[in-house]
C-alpha positions as a printed Julia matrix, in Angstrom:
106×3 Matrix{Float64}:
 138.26  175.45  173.39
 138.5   172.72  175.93
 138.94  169.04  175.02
 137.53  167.29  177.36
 138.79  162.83  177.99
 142.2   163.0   175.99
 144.71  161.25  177.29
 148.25  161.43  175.08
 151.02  158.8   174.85
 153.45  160.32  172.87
 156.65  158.18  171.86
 160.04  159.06  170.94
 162.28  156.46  168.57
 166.18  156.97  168.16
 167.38  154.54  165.34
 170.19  152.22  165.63
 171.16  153.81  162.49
 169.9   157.21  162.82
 171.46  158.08  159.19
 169.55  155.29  157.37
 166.54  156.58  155.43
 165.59  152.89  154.63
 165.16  151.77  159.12
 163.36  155.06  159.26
 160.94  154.37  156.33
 160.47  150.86  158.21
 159.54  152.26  161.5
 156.97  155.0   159.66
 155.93  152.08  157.94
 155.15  150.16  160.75
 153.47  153.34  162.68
 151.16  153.43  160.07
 150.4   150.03  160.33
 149.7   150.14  164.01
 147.45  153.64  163.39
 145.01  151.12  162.46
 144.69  149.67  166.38
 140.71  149.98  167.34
 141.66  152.48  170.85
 143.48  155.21  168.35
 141.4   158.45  168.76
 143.88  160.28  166.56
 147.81  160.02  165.91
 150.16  162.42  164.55
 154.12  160.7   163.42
 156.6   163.59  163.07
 160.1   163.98  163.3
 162.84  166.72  164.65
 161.41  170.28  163.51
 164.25  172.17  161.83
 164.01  174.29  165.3
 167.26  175.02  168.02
 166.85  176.17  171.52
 168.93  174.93  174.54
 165.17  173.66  175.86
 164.63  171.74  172.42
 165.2   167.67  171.97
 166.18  166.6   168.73
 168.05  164.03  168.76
 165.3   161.73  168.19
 164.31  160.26  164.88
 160.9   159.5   164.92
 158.29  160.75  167.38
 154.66  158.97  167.74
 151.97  160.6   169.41
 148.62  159.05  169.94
 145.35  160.54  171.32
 142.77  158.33  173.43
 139.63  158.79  174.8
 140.78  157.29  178.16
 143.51  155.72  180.18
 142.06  152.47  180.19
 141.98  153.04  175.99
 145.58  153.44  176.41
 145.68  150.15  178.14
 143.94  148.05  176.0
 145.87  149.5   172.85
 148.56  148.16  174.93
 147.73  144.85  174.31
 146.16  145.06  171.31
 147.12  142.48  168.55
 148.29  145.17  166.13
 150.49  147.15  168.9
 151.96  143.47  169.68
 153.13  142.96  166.02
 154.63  146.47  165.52
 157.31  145.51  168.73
 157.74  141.94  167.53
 158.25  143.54  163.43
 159.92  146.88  164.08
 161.74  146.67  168.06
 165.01  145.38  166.29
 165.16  149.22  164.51
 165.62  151.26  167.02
 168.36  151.84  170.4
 166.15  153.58  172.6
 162.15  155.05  173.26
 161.32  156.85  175.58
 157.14  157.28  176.25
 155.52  160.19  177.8
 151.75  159.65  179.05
 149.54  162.64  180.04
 146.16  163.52  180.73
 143.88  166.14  180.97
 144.16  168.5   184.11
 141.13  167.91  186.62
């Protein structure tokens, strides 16, 4: 089956304090909270699978992957009011993200 118009930003968190249960509650709290921007096709929040391969990256915390219709969806949920307020309420959790953005093949 083909989907056709997806476009996936998936985002990787690593905690200031990878150990504490209570910053990573916060920042799944938070991702919730943003689920709720309009843009959001679907969104799946997951963490390090209990997997080990030399290609595998796990030292992650939380990941956040997000499925839009469109780049320019992706955009908008960029600026989007509830995106805005997760960085201002939940940016002071974590060290470092990194983002990857992909689309379907044409």
């Amino acid at each position: 089956m083909e989907i056709k118009n997806i476009f996936i930003h998936h985002v990787f968190f690593w905690l200031k304090n990878a150990d504490s249960k209570e910053d990573k509650a916060k920042l799944i709290e938070g991702l919730q909270k943003l689920s709720h921007a309009k843009t959001i096709k679907d969104f799946h929040i997951g963490e390090p699978a209990n997997t080990s391969r030399g290609v595998i990256e796990n030292t992650y915390s939380v990941s956040w992957m997000l499925f839009f219709e469109s780049a320019e969806a992706e955009a908008t949920y960029q600026t989007d009011p509830v995106h805005l307020k997760f960085v201002e309420e939940c940016s002071y959790l974590w060290s470092k993200v990194i983002v990857y953005d992909s689309e379907n093949v044409k």
